[in-house]
C-alpha positions in Angstrom: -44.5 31.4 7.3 -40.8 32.7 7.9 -40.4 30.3 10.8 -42.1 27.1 9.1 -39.6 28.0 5.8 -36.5 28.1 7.6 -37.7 24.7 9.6 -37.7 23.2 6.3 -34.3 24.5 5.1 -32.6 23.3 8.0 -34.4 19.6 7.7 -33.1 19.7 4.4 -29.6 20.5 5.6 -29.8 18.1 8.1 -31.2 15.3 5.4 -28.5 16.4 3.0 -25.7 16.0 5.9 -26.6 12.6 7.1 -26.8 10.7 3.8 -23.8 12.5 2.8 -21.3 9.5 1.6 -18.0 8.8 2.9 -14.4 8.9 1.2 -14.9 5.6 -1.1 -12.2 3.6 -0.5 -10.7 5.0 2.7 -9.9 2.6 5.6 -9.1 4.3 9.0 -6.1 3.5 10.8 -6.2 5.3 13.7 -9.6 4.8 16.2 -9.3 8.5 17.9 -9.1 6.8 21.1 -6.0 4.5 21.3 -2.9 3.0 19.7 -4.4 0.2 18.8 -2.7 -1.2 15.4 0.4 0.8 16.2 4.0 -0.5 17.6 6.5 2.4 19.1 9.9 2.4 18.5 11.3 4.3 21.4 10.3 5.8 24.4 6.1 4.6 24.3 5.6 8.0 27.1 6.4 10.2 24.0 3.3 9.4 22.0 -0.4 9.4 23.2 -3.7 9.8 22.3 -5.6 13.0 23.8 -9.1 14.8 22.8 -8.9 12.4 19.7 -5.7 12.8 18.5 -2.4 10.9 18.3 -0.2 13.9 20.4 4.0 13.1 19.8 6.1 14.7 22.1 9.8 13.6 23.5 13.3 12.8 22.2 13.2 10.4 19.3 10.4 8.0 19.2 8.3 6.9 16.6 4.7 5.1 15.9 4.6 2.3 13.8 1.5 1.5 12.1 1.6 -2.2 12.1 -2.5 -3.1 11.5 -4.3 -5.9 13.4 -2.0 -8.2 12.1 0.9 -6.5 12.6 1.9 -6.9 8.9 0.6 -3.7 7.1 2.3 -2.8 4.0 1.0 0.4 1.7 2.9 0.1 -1.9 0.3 2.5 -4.2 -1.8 4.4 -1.8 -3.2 7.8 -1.0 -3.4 8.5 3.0 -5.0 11.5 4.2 -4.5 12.9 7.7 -5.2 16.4 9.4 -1.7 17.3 11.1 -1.2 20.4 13.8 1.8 22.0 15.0 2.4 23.7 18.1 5.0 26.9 17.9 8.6 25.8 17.4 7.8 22.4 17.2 9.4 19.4 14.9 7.5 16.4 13.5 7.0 13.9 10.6 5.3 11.4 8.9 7.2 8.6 7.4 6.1 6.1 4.8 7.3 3.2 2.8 9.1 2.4 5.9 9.3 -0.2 8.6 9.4 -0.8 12.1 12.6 -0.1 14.0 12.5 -0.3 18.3 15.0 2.7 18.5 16.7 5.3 16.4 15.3 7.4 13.1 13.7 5.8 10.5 16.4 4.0 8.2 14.0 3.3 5.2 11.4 5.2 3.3 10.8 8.5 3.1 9.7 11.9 5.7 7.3 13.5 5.2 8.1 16.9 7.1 6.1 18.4 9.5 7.3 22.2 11.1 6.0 25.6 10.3 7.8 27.5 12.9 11.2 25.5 14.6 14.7 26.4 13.3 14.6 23.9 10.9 14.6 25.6 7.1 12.5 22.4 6.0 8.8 23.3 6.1 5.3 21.2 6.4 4.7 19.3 3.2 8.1 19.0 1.5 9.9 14.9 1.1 12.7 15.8 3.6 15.9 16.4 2.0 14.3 15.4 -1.4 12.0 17.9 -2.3 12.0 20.2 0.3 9.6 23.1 0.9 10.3 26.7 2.5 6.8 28.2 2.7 5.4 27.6 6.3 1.8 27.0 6.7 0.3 28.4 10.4 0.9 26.7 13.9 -2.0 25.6 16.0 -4.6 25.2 12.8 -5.4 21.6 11.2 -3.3 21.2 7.9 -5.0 18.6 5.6 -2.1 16.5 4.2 -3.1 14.6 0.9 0.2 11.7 0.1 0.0 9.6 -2.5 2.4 7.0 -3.6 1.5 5.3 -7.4 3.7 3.4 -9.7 6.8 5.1 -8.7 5.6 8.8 -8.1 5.2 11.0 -4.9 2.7 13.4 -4.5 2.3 15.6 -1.3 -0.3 18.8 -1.0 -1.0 20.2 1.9 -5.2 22.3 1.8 -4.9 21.7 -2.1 -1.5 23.1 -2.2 0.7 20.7 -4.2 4.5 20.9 -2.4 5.8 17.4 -4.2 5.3 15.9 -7.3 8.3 13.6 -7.5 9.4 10.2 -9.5 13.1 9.2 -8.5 15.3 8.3 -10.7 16.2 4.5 -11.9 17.9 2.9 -9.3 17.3 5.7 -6.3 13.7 5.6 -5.4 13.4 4.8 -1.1 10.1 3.2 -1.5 10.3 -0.7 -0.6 9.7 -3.1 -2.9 6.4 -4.6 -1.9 5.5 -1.5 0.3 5.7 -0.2 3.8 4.1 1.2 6.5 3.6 4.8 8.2 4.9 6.3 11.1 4.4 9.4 13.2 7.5 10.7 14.8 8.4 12.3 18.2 11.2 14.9 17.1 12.5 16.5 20.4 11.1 17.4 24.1 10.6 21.3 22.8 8.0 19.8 19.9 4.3 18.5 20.0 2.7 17.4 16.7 -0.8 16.4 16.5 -2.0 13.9 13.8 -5.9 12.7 13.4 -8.3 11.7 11.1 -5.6 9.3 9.3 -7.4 7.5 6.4 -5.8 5.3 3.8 -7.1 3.9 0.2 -5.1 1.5 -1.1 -4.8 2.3 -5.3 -3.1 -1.6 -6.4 
């Protein structure tokens, strides 16, 4: 009786699992197995994909996300992405920017990424803007929630809000029209890891 019970718990479970529905609205932009839909600006050896994740690593370089068409623009948006840090290491995620072959991103803004390396600036906060202090832990997922909509950034990081920011007339960095992401390779001594990146347009 005990054995046939727990059978039918975990068929329901199962049952439950499988129909479960996905994030409405959310488009992938990242495949888990390549770069395809992406454009470096750099040195293309400092980002790859391993075990399912995009892994930056190296002086200055950056990922473009460019789509199939090589014309993606994000104006209102909410992108979701589970980001890892290594000890000491440097990162970030860009948006509302565009693609440049060398140098750091001149447009947009950074998202920062860095619980542990020198840096005061911690995961979460709009670098330089709104920055935040409170690390989060090295070598465990972080579940980054940005959202860009009519003006306003939003950044949490596992349901911790770290941004809620509207720039002032005249100063905002978000481009008229929309940008694009990208995933940055900070310095030889950092590795970021960034999957699972999901985005849902809001216009």
């Amino acid at each position: 009786m005990i054995k046939k019970l727990l059978s039918a718990v975990v068929a329901s479970a199962f049952v439950f699992t499988a129909s479960a529905e996905p994030e409405e609205g959310f488009v992938s932009i990242f495949d888990g197995k390549s770069l395809d839909g992406w454009k470096i600006g750099g040195e293309p050896a400092n980002i790859k994909v391993e075990d399912g994740a995009i892994v930056a690593n190296g002086n200055c370089t950056h990922a473009f996300y460019m789509g199939k068409d090589g014309k993606a623009k994000f104006d209102n948006f909410e992108l979701r992405a589970d980001i890892m840090t290594k000890p000491n290491s440097n990162g970030g995620l860009f948006i509302h920017t565009e693609f440049q072959d060398k140098g750091w991103p001149a447009k947009g803004y950074e998202v920062q990424v860095n619980n542990t390396q020198s840096d005061w600036r911690k995961s979460g906060g709009l670098y330089a803007v709104v920055d935040n202090k409170e690390p989060f832990e090295d070598n465990t997922w972080m579940k980054y929630v940005i959202r860009v909509e009519k003006g306003k950034v939003t950044v949490s990081i596992n349901g911790k809000e770290l941004v809620n920011y509207t720039p002032e007339e005249g100063k905002s960095k978000l481009l008229k029209g929309g940008g694009t992401f990208a995933i940055q390779a900070h310095d030889p001594g950092s590795t970021t890891l960034y999957k699972n990146l999901r985005v849902k347009s809001l216009d």
